[in-house]
C-alpha positions in Angstrom: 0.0 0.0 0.0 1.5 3.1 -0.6 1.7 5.9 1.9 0.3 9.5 1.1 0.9 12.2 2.6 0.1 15.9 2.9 1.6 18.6 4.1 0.2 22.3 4.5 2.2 25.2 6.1 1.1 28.4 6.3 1.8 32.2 6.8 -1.1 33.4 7.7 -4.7 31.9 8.0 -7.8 34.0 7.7 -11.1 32.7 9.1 -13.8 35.1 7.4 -16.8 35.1 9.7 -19.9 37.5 10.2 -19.7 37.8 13.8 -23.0 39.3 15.8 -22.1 38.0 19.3 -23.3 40.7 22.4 -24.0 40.6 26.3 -22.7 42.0 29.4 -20.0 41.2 32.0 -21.0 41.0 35.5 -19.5 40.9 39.3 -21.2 38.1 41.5 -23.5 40.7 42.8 -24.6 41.7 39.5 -23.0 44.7 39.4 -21.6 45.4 35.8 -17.8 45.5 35.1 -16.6 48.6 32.9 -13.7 48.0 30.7 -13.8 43.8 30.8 -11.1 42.6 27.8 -13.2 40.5 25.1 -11.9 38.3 22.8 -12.0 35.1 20.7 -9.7 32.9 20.6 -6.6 32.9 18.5 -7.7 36.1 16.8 -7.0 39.6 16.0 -10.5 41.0 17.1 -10.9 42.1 21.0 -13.3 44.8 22.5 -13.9 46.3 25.7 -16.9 46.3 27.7 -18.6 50.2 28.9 -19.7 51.7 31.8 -22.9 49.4 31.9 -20.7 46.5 31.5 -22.0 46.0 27.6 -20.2 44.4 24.6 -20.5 43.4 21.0 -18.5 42.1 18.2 -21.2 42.9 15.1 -18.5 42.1 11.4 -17.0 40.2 8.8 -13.3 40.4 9.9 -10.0 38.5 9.0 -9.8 36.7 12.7 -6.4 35.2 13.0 -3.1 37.3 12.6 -0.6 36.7 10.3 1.9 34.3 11.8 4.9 36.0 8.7 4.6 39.0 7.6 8.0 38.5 5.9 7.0 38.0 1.9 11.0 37.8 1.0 11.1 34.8 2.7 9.7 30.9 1.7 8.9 27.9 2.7 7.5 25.2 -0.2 7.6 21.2 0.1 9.6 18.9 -2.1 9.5 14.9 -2.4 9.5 15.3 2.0 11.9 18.1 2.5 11.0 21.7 3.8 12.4 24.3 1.4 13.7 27.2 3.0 14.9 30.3 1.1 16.6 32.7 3.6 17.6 35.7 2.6 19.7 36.5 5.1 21.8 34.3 7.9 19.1 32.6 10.5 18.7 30.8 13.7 16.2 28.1 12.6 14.3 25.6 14.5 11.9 23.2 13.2 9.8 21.2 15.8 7.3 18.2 15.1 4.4 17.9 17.7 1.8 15.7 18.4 -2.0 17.0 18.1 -1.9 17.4 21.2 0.8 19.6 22.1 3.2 17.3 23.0 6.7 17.8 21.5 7.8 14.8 19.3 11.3 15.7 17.9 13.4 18.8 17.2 14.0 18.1 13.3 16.5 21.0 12.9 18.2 24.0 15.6 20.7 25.5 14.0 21.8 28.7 11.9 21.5 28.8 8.3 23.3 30.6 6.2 21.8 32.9 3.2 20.2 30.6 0.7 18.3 27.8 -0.5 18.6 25.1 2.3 16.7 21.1 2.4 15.7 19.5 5.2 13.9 16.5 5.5 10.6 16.7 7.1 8.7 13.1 6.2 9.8 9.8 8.2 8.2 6.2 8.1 4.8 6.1 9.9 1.2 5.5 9.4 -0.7 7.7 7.1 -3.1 8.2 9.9 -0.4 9.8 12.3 -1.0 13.3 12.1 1.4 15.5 13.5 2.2 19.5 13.2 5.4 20.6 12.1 6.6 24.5 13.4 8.8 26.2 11.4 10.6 29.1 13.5 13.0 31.8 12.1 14.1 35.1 13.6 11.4 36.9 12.1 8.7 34.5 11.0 6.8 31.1 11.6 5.1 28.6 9.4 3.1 26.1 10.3 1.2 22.9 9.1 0.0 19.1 9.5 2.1 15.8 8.2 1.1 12.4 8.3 2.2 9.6 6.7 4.9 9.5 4.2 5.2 12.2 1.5 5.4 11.1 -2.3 5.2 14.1 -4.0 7.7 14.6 -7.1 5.7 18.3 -7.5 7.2 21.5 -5.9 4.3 22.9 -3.8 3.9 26.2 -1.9 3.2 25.9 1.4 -0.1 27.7 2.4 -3.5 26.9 3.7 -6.7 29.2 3.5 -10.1 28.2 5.4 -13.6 30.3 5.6 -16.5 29.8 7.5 -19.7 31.6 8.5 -20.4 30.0 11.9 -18.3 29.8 14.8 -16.6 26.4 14.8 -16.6 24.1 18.2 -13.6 24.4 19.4 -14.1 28.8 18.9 -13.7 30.3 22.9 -14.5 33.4 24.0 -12.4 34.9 26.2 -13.5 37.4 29.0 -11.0 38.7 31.5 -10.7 41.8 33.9 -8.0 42.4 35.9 -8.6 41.4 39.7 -11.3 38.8 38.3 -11.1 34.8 37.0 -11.1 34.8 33.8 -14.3 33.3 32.0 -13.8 30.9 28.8 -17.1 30.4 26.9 -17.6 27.5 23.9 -19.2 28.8 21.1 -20.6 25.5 19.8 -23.3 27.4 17.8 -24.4 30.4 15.5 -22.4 33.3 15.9 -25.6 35.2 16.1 -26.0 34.8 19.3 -26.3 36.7 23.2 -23.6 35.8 25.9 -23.5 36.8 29.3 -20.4 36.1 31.3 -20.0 36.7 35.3 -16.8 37.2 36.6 -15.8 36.4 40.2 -12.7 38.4 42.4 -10.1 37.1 42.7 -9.0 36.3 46.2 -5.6 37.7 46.8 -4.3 35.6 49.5 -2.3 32.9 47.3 -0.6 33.5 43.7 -3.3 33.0 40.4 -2.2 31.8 37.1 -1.6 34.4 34.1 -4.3 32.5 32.3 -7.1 32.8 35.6 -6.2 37.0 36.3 -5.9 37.8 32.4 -2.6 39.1 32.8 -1.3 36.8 29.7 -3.8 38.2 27.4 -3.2 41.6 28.0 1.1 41.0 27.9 0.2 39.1 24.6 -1.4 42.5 23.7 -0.4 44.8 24.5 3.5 43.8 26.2 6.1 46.6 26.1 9.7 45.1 27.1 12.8 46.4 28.7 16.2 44.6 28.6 18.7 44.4 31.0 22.1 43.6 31.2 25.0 42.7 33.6 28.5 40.9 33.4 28.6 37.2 33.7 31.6 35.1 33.0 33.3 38.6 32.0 30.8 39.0 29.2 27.9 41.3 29.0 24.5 39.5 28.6 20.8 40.0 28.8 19.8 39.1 32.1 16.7 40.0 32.9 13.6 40.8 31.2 10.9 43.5 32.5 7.5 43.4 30.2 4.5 45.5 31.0 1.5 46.2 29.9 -0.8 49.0 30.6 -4.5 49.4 30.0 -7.2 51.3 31.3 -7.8 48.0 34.0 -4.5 47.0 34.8 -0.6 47.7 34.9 1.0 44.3 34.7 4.2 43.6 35.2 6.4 40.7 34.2 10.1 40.1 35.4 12.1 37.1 32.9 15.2 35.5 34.4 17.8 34.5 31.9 17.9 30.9 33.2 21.8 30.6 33.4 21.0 33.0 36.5 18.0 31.5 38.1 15.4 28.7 36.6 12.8 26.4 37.6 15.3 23.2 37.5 15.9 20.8 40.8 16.4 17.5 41.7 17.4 15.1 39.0 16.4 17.6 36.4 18.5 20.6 37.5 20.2 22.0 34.7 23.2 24.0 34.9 23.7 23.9 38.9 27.0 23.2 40.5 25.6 21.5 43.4 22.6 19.4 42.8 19.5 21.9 44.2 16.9 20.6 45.7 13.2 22.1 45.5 13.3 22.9 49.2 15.9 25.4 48.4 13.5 27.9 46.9 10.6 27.5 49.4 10.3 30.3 52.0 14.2 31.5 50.8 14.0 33.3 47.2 11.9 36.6 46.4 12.7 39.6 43.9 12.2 43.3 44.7 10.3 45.8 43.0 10.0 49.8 42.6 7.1 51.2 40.6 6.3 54.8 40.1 3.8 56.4 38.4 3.9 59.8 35.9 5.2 62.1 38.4 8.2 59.9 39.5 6.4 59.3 42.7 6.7 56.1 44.8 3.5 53.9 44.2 4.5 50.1 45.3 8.5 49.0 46.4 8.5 45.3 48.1 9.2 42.2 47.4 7.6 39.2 46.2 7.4 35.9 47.0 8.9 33.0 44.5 6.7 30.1 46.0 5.9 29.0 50.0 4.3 26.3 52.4 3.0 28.5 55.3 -0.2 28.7 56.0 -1.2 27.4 52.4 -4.7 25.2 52.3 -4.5 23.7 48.6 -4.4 20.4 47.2 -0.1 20.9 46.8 0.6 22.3 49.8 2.4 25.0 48.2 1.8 28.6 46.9 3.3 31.7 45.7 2.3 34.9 48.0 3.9 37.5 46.4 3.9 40.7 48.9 1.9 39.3 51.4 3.6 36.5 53.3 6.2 33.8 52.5 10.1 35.6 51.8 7.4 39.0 50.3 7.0 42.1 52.0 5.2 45.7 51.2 7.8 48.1 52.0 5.2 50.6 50.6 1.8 51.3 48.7 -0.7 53.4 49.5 -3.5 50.8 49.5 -3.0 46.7 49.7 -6.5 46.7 47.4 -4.2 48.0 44.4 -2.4 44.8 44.3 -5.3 42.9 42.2 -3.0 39.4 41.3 0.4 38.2 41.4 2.1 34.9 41.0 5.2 32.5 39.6 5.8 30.3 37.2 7.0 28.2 39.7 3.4 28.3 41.5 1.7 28.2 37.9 3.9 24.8 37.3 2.9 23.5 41.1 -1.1 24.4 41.2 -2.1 25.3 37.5 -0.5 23.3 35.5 -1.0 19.9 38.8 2.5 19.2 38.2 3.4 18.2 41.9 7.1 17.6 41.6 8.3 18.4 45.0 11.5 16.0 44.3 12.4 16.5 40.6 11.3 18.8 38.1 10.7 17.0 34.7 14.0 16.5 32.7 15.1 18.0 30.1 18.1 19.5 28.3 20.6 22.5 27.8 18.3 23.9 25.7 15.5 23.6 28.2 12.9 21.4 25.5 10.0 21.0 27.0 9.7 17.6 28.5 6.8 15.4 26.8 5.3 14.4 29.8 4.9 17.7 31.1 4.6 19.8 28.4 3.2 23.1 30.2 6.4 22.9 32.3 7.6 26.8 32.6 11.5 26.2 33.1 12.4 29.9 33.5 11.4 31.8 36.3 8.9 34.3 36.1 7.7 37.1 38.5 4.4 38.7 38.3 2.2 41.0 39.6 -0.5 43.5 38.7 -1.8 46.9 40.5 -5.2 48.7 39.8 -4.5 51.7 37.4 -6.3 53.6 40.6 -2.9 53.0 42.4 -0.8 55.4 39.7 -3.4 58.3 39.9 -4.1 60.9 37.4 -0.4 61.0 35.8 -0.5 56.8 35.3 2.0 54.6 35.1 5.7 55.5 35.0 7.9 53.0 35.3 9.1 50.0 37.3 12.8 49.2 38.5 14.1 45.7 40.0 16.2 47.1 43.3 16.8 43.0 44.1 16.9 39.9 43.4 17.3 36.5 45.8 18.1 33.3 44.5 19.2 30.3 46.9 21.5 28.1 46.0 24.2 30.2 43.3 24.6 29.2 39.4 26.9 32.1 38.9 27.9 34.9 40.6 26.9 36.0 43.8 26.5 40.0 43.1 25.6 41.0 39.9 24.8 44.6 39.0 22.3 45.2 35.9 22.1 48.2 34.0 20.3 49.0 30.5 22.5 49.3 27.9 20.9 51.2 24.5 24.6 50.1 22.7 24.4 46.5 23.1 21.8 44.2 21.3 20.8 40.2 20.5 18.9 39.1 17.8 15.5 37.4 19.2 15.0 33.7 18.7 19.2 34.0 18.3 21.7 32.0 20.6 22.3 35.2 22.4 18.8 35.0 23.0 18.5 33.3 26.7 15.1 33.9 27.0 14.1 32.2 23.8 13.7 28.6 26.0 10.1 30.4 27.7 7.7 28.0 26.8 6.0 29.3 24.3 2.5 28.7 25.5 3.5 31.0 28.5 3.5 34.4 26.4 1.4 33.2 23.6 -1.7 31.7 25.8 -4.1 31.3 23.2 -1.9 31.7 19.3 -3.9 30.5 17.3 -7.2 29.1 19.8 -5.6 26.5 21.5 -5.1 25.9 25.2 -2.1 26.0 27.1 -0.4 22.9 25.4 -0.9 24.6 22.1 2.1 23.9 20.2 1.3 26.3 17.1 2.6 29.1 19.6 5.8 30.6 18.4 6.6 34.2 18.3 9.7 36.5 19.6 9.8 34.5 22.6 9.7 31.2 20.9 12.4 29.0 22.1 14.8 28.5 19.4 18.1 26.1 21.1 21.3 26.5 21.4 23.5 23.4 20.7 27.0 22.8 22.7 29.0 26.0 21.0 26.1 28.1 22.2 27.9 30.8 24.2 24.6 31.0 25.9 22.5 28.1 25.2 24.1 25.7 28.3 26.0 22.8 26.2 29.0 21.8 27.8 31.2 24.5 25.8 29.2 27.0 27.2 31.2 29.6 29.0 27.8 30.9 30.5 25.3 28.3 30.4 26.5 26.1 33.2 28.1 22.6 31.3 30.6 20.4 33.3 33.3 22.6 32.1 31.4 25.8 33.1 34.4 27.2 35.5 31.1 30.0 36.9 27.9 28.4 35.3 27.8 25.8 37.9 28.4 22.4 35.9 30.0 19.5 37.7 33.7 20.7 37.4 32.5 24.1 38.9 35.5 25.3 41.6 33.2 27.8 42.6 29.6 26.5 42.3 27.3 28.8 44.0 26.1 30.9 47.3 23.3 32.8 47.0 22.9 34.5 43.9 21.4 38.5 43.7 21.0 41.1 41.3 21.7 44.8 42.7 20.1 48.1 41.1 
């Protein structure tokens, strides 16, 4: 019997639909919610509710974004290989995953040089193994289905094209408002239709999910990002990464670890630490501090927040994050505690979100933290969040946020680093300078293309495009930085100095 095979990858997708979809957003007590974020899944349309807590999305709109808007560049399919024509030197990955998110093989990380390059895509399987193959460049991602084996002798163009006039089953609407759960609705029916969502508070005592408080929509959105940079290993790299987002609900505020600093790795799957780190290290000891000010320059929140704790916590784990408000966090100041509307961890998100209760050993995985197929939601960089009522910034808003410290217990590098922004130096994104292109991708792209958190079709500036072993940053075991057994700071097995307690110092 002879295999077929069929492979689409696209660079955009446009789902045409005559949308007439209305209703209100509500508080418990029925109160309506003024500027609630509405949106459908995996799409560029979004609207905000009014003063009587009212929405509607009435037009025929292209829905999805375009995933490349890079027309120089191509991608067509040839007798099972991918044909890439770069136009200039690039850091490509190209990642097969199962339907349901989980991550089968890396086919390809490495850099290209300009030019026509082949790479082999099909392999022997059963026509009725459907997989998704994700294309990643520096600049633009393709995507598309395989299954079975792939005899075509006929150069084709990669692209795919679908329309509809109903919203499809697996269509969500999403409904979120900052200091509220947010609401996910099916719409299994005519897009002519009334939807009324409640939203309940959220209840600040333990750390949400970016997905529960809406914070991860509204970063997707509307994210503006700050690099900065410090001496490790006597070279200059990015080490941490600020990303905010301000709307007329919310300032959010995300703080990135480069993870050749700090990551979510312990046990048996620690990656990069000189001494093998355990996961009781980081509960009740590690924390990061915060200054934010609004327009004036005034002083609106500076404390610290808490990576993840077992005080006092009644879940099902045992453990929480509680950022300001207990654990190694403290309010130094704000002017009122009610500003604070969320905050969490990825390490909490991993823990109580995600279920993973690895209290011994986080999932393995490699120098190029791949997400393990197991646990495919696994964040393995650390991630700091929290977000304040626009009330708290007054009439002149939001003005800016600074990291004063940073406590991380045991070491992977140095014990004092100082970080400063640097406008002169630069990394290309998705790059091997790039440390923070191993964020899962699901974790700053929540819903790409209207899939859930395992949604492999993710991709984007954060999408994590490896590093092999001469990746001066990527963690093989050349890697002056990234913590191999030859790593004389990065904390690898031959590491003479292998780690106290590691902070970052404004």
């Amino acid at each position: 019997m002879k295999a077929t095979f069929s492979f689409l990858l696209f660079s955009f997708a446009i789902l045409h639909a005559q949308l007439n979809i209305s209703g209100t957003v509500t508080d418990t007590a029925g109160a309506p919610i003024a500027n609630a974020l509405i949106t459908l899944s995996g799409t560029s349309i979004a609207t905000y509710t009014d003063h009587y807590g009212y929405y509607s999305i009435a037009s025929t709109t292209s829905l999805l974004n375009p995933i490349s808007q890079n027309a120089t560049e191509r991608a067509v399919i040839n007798n099972g290989r991918v044909s890439l024509s770069l136009q200039s030197a690039q850091c490509v990955r190209i990642d097969e995953f199962a339907i349901s998110g989980r991550l089968n093989r890396v086919i390809a990380d490495k850099y290209f040089a300009p030019g026509k390059h082949l790479v082999t895509v099909a392999d022997n399987r059963s026509p009725s193994n459907i997989s998704i193959i994700r294309i990643s460049t520096g600049e633009n991602i393709w995507l598309g289905t395989i299954n079975g084996l792939l005899p075509f002798t006929q150069e084709k163009a990669l692209s795919v094209q679908k329309s509809s006039t109903t919203a499809a089953s697996t269509d969500k609407l999403h409904v979120s408002r900052a200091g509220f759960r947010t609401q996910e609705i099916l719409l299994a029916f005519s897009t002519d239709t009334i939807v009324n969502v409640i939203l309940q508070k959220i209840q600040t005592t333990t750390g949400s999910s970016p997905n529960e408080d809406g914070s991860a929509q509204r970063i997707a959105r509307y994210g503006n990002e700050q690099i900065f940079w410090g001496e490790l290993n006597r070279k200059m790299v990015p080490l941490v990464k600020i990303i905010t987002a301000v709307t007329e609900q919310a300032v959010d505020v995300y703080v990135i670890f480069n993870p050749h600093f700090t990551d979510n790795t312990y046990g048996t799957g620690s990656v990069g630490w000189g001494r093998n780190r355990r996961f009781h290290n980081i509960v009740r000891s590690n924390h990061v501090e915060l200054a934010v000010k609004n327009g004036d320059g005034n002083m609106v929140f500076k404390g610290k927040l808490d990576q993840i704790d077992d005080k006092g916590i009644n879940n099902e784990s045992g453990y929480a994050a509680l950022g300001p408000f207990g654990g190694d966090g403290e309010i130094e100041y704000i002017k009122n505690p009610d500003h604070i509307l969320s905050y969490g961890t990825s390490t909490c998100d991993n823990i109580n979100y995600h279920g993973y209760h690895l209290f011994e050993n986080s999932p393995q995985t490699d120098d190029n933290y791949t997400p393990n197929q197991d646990y495919p939601s696994w964040e393995y960089l650390l991630i700091y969040r929290i977000t304040f009522d626009q009330e708290a910034f007054g009439e002149s808003g939001y003005g800016g946020v600074q990291m004063t410290h940073v406590h991380s217990s045991p070491a992977k590098g140095n014990e004092t680093i100082e970080i400063e922004t640097r406008p002169d130096l630069h990394f290309l994104v998705g790059s091997s300078d790039d440390p923070f292109r191993f964020i899962n991708p699901s974790t700053l792209n929540p819903d790409p293309i209207g899939g859930g958190d395992d949604n492999p079709i993710g991709g984007g500036d954060d999408n994590p495009i490896g590093g092999g072993d001469d990746d001066p940053i990527g963690g093989g075991d050349d890697d002056p930085i990234g913590g191999g057994d030859d790593d004389p700071i990065g904390g690898g097995d031959d590491d003479p100095i292998g780690g106290g307690d590691d902070e970052y110092m404004w």
